[in-house]
N, C-alpha and C positions, 0 to 999 in steps of 0.2 A: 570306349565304354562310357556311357550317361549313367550318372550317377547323381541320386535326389535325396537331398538330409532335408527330415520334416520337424525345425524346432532348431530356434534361435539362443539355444540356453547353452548351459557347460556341455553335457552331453552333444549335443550336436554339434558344436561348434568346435571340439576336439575330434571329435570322428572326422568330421568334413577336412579340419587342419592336416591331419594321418594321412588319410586317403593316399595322396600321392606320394608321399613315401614307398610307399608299398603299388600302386598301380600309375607312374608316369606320367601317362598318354589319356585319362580320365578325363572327362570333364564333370567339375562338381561343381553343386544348385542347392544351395541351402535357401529353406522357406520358411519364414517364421511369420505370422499371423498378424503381429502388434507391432508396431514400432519402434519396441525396444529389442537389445537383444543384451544378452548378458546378463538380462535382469535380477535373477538372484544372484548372483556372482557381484552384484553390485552391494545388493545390501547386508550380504550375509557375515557372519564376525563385526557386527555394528560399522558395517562401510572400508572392514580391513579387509576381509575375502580369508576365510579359515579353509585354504586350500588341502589341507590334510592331516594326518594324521602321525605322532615322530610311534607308531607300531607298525612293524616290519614283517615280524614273523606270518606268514599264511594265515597258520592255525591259529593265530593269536589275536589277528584282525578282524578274522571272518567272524568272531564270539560278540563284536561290535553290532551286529547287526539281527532283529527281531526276528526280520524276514527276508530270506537267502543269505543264509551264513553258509548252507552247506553248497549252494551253486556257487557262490562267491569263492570259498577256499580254494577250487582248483585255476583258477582265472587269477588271483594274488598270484600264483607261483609264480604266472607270467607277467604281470603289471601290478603294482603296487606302491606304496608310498617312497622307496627310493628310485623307481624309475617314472615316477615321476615328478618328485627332484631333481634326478638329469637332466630330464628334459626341460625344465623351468629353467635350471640353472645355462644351460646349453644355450640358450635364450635368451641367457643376461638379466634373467631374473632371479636375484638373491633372495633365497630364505631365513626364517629364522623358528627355530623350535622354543616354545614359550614353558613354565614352569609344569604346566597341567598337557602339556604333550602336544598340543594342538601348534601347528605348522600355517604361519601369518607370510607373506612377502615383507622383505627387510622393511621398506616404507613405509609398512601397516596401513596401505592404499588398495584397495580392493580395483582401483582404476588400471594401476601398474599390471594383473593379469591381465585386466581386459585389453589394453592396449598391445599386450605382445600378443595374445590371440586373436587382436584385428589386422596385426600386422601380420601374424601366419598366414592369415588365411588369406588376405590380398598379396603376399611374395608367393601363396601356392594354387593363386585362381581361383578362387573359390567364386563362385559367382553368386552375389548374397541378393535375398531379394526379402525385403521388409511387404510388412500389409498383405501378403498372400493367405490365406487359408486353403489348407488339402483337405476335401471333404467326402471324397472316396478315393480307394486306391484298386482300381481293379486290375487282377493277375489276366495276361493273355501267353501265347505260347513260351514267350521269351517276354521278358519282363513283365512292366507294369504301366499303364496308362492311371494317370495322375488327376482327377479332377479337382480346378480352382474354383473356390466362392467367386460369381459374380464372373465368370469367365466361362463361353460357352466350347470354349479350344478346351481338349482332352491334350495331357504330353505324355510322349512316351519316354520309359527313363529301364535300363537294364536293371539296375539295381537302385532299393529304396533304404533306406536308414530314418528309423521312427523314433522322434528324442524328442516328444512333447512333453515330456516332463510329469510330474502328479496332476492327476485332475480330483477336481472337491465333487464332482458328480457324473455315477455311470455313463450317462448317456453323452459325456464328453468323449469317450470309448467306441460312440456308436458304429464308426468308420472302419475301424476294426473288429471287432463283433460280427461285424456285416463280413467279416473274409472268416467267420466260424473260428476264430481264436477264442479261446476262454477269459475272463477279464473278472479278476478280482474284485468285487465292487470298492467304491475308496471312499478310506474312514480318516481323520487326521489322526497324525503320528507324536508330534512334539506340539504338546501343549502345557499350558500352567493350570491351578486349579481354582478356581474362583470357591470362595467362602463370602457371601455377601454377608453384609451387618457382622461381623464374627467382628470381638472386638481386638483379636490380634493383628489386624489389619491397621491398627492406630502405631503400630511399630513399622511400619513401611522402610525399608533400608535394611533391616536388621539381618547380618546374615549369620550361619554358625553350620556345624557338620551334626548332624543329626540322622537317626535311622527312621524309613516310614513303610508301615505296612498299611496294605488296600482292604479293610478287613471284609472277610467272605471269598478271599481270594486268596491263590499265593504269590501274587506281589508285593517287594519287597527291595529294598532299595535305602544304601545308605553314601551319605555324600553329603556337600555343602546345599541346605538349604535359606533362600533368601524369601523374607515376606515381602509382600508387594500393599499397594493400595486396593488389593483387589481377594488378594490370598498368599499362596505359595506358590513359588519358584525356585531355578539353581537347578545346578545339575540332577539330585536325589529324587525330586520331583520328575523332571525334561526325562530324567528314563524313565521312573517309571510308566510313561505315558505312552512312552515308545514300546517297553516291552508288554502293557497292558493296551493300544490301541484299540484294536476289537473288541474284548471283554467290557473297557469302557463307558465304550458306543454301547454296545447292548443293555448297558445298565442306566445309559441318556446320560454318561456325566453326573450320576447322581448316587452318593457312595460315605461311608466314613474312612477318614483315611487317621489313623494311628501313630501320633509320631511318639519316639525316644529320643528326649535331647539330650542325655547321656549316655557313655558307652558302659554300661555296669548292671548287674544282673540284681535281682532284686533283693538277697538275702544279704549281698553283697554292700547294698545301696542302703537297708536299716541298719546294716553294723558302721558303717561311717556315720552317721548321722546319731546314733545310741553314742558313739565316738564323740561327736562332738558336742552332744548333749550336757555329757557327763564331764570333759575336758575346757569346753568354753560356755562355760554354763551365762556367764554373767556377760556375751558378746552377744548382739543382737543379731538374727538371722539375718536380714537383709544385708547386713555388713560382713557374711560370714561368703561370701560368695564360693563355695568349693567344689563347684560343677564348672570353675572357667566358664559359663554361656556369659554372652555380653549382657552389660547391666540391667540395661532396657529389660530386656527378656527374663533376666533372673527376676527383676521385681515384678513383673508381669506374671511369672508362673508363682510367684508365693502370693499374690491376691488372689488367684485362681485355684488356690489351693486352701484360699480361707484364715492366711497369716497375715496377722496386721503390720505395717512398718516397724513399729515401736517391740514387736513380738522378743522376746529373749529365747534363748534353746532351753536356759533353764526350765522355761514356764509353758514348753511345749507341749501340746496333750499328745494324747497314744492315735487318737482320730487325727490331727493335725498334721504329727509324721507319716499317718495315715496316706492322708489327702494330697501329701506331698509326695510321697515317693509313688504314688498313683498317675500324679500331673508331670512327674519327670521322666515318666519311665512306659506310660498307656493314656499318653495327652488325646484326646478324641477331636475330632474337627469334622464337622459337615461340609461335604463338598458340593454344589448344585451348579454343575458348568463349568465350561473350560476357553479361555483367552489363547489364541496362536500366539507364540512364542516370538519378543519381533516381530519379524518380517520372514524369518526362513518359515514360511509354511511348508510342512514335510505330509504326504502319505503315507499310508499303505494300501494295496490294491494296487489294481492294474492289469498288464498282460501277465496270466500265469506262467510260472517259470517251468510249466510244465509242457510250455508247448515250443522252449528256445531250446535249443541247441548250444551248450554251453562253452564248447571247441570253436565255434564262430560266432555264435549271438543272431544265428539267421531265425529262423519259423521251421519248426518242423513239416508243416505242410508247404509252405509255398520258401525255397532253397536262398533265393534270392532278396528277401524279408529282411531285415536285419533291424534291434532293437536295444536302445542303451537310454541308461541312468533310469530317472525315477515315474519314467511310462511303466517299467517293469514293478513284476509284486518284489520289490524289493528298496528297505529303507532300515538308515541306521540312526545309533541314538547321538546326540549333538555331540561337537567337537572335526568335525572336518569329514566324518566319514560318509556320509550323505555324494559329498565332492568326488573322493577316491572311488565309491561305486561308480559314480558317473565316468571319472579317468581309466577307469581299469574296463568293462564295459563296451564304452566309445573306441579306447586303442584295438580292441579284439575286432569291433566291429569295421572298426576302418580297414582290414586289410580283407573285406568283403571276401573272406573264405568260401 
């Protein structure tokens, strides 16, 4: 059996590794386009490789994900983030589970994966072939005749495995479309939010847990958020971007976004502060810091609420605590644009999950098809799970059902 994996990334490159576990006698041809191969695996988790995710449970993982949480849940039963930790460790590759759950290689080396998956794949044959491009795949009786960019040879291959990973424009889809697949169009997944001229952006570093709502929408998201030189980022942001990709898009990236930098309700939030009006009367608000936000930021929102440094609680007006429990609790921010996140550039879109077969990962039209990681309409929010679709995915696919 010929067997052809198209795309040099995580996905492909564990499906192709698989393969012969499960089929022997194979010969496997992986083709990747560019040069590189491993490439996000290389730079993702800032150059450590955020291999996955320490959430185990099915049901509890597949909640990770925007789009295909429900194809995803029956596929975890059978692969997921402890097997494959097995198989890394089985490898000689040690992990480690970091405080926020996210699953690093003990060396916090992004190279250390690549390396034991070059080595699989050359102890398991894999025949790799850089600088190729597939730029039709047409179905015949039995298999699939394979056409290369810039090569006027057609190959024939029994079985195909398509792991090109997300593309930023439909018509990178084109090759498939052309075999009547449905194809998601694709929109970015994990982005930050640009606030140009906003002058909280003079706090660049600053991070804190904060809740933010997408207003006109019911996005909604609470988490550690960090200001950049540019706007917001940190996790509370990176989802909501994920669970609003689409809605997003249609709105150009251009939105108010709503943050709370305190966890307290508002009736809740004028009786502490009447509290300490009346109790520290003669201590000056900027010094009274009793929101715990870092300092930067606490004196940043009492300007922005119109109190002077020098201000006392005594001498606070009723519009002042106004203005204040307004800027702590419904802060408003224009957002025009959005920055990729790093380097892990994520989608959504792709091939419809409506047209795989989730027991194999093959095409429901043509049997012998097979398709994994982020080609599929499927993409999760940051922290390693992006990875594990591609692991869980790839292992289904490599035993070419």
């Amino acid at each position: 059996m010929k067997v052809a994996v198209i795309g040099g990334g995580a996905g492909g490159f564990f499906s192709a590794i698989n393969i012969r576990m499960h089929h022997p006698q194979a010969q496997i041809f992986l083709f990747e386009k560019t040069t590189k191969l491993l490439s996000k695996v290389a730079v993702s988790g800032g150059g450590r490789c955020n291999v996955t995710h320490d959430c185990h449970a099915p049901s509890a993982l597949s909640k990770f994900y925007p789009r295909g949480s429900k194809f995803l849940k029956s596929l975890f039963y059978e692969f997921n983030p402890t097997q494959m930790w097995a198989w890394l460790e089985d490898r000689g590759v040690h992990l480690k589970i970091e405080s926020d759950g996210r699953i690093f290689p003990a060396t916090d080396s992004s190279q250390t994966i690549i390396d034991c998956f070059l080595k699989e794949a050359h102890k398991n044959k894999v025949q790799i072939q850089t600088q190729t491009e597939i730029i039709s795949i047409a179905p015949q009786e039995k298999g699939f005749l394979l056409e290369l960019k810039n090569n006027p040879k057609k190959i024939h291959f029994d079985k195909v495995i398509v792991a090109v990973g997300g593309q930023t424009k439909v018509e990178n889809f084109n090759f498939l479309s052309n075999l009547g697949l449905l194809i998601e169009p694709p929109v970015p997944s994990l982005f930050t939010f640009n606030m140009p001229k906003n002058p909280i952006t003079e706090l660049m570093g600053v991070s804190t847990q904060a809740s933010v709502r997408i207003k006109e929408t019911k996005l909604h998201e609470k988490g550690a958020l960090l200001i950049t030189h540019w706007g917001m980022s940190g996790p509370a942001i990176l989802r909501l971007s994920a669970w609003g990709a689409r809605e997003l898009a249609e709105k150009k990236y251009q939105f108010d976004a709503e943050v709370a930098w305190i966890d307290s309700k508002e009736d809740a939030l004028r009786e502490q502060i009447n509290t300490l009006k009346s109790q520290k009367g003669a201590s000056l608000i900027a010094n009274t810091n009793f929101t715990e936000l870092p300092k930067r930021l606490w004196n940043f929102l009492l300007a922005k609420a119109g109190i002077a440094e020098n201000q006392k609680w005594a001498d606070a007006k009723k519009q002042e605590i106004h203005a204040l429990v307004n800027v702590l609790l419904y802060d408003n921010y224009v957002v025009n644009g959005k920055t990729t996140f790093k380097e892990e550039f994520v989608t959504c879109g792709g091939v419809s999950l409506s047209e795989i077969n989730a027991e194999t990962m093959a095409s429901k039209r043509y049997p012998d098809l097979y398709f994994t990681g982020e080609v599929l309409d499927i993409d999760g929010i940051t922290g390693g799970f992006n990875f594990q679709a591609a692991w869980t995915t790839a292992w289904i696919a490599s035993q070419l059902r």
